[in-house]
N, C-alpha and C positions, 0 to 999 in steps of 0.2 A: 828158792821158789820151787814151788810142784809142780810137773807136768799136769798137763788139764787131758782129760778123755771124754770119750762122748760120743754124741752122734749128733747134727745140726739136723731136723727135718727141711726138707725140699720147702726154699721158697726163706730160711729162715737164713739167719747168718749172726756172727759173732765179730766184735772189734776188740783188737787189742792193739795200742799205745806201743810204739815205739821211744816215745817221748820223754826222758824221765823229768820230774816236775823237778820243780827250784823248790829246796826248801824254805817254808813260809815260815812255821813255830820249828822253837830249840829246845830240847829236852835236855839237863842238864842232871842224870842221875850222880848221888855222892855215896860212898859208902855205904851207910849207914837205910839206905832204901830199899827195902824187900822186894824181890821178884815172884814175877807171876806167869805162870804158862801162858802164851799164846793160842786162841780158839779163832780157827778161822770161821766165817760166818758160814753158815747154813744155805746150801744151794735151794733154789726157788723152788716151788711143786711144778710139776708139769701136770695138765691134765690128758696131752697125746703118749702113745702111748712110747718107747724107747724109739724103737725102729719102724719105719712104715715103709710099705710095697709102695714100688716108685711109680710105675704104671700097670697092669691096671689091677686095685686091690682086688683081689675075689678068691684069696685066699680061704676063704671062713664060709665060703656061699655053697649050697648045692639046691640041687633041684631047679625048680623052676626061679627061686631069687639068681642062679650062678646063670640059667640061660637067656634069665632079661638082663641083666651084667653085662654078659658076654656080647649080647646084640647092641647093647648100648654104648659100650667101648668103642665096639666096630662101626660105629655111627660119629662117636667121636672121631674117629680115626681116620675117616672119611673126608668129616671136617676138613683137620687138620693137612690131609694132603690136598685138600681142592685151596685151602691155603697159601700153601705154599706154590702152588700153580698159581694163584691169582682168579681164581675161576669164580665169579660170585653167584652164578647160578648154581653153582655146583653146594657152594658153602650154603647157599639158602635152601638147597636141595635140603637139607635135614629137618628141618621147620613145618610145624604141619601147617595144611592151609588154616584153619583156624588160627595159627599160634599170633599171639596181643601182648605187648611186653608192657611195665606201668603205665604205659604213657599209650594206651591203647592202636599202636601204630601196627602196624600186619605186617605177612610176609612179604607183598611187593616194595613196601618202604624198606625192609631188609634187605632183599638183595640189590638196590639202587641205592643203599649207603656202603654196604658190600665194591660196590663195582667203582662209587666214587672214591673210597679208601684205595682200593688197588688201581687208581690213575694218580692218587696223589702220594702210597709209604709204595715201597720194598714190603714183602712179607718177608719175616725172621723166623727165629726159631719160637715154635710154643711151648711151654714148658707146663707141666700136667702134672697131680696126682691125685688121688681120688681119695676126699676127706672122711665120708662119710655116705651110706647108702640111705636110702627112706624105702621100706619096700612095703609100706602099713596100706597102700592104696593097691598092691600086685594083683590081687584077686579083680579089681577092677580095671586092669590095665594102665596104671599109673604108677611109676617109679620118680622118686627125686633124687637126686644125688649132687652132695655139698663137693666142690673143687677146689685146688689149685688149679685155675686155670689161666697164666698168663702169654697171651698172641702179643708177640714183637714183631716188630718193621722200624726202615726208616723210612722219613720224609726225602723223598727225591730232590726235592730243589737244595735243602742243606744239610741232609745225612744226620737229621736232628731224630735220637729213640723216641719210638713210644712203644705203650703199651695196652694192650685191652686185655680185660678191662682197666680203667683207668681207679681203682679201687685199692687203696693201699696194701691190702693185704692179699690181694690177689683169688678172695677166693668169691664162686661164684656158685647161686644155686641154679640146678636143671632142674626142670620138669620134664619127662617124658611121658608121652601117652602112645599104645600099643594100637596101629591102624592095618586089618589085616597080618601080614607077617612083618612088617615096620616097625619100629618105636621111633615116632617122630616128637624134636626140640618141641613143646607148647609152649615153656615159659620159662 
């Protein structure tokens, strides 16, 4: 067998079988049988690209797309430690007043599902990386930006994980809207 190389992007992962199967059919070659080169099959297309910046991508930005980036990381990242403190005004702290998620609920329903999550999980670790920017609305002060964004915790009464979002693939879109020197969560 070949060794395998690569790179797994953040978030993805690979199994491999320890297990070797029972043989099911018999092949019985006899002399008189011609052989044939072995071709092993053809690896999938990806459409990401080999390697991706683990946090925060902005490698490729300048100007004014790399300093709404930079603000908006730092908004994430914000987040991310009033998280980990537990702190749910701090976490709703990034949300603007206006912000209305599908289900048209605002920011004081935010930070009071915020505050009953951190009476009922642990926060854990959040695991982040940034899929893709939208920067087509910049001039109006609106960025969007596609994530990996998965917030772990456990459940305190029996150490049972979760994760937010609850989204298999973990990823999630922002909205940001620019309020004075701010970019505040809209949607």
């Amino acid at each position: 067998t070949e060794p395998l190389e690569g790179t797994v992007n953040y978030g993805d992962y690979l199994v491999f079988s320890s297990v070797e199967s029972r043989i099911v059919e018999q092949v019985v070659f006899e002399p008189s049988t011609n052989a044939t080169t072995s071709v092993p099959p053809l690896p999938p297309t990806e459409a990401r690209p080999a390697s991706q910046a683990f946090w925060p991508d902005l490698e490729e930005l300048t100007g004014d797309q790399l300093f709404a980036a930079q603000a908006i990381t730092t908004q994430l990242s914000t987040m991310e430690t009033a998280y980990h403190r537990g702190d749910a005004a701090a976490v709703s702290g990034i949300y603007a007043p206006a912000y209305a998620d599908p289900g048209t609920w605002g920011v004081d329903y935010v930070r009071a599902s915020w505050g009953l999550y951190f009476k009922l999980f642990r926060p854990g670790p959040v695991h982040k990386q940034v899929r893709a920017w939208d920067f087509s609305g910049l001039a109006n002060g609106r960025v969007a930006v596609r994530l990996y964004w998965r917030m772990t915790g456990q459940r305190i009464s029996d150490n049972t994980e979760v994760s937010l979002p609850p989204a298999p693939t973990g990823e999630v879109d922002f909205v940001f809207v620019k309020s004075g020197d701010q970019w505040e969560l809209t949607r």
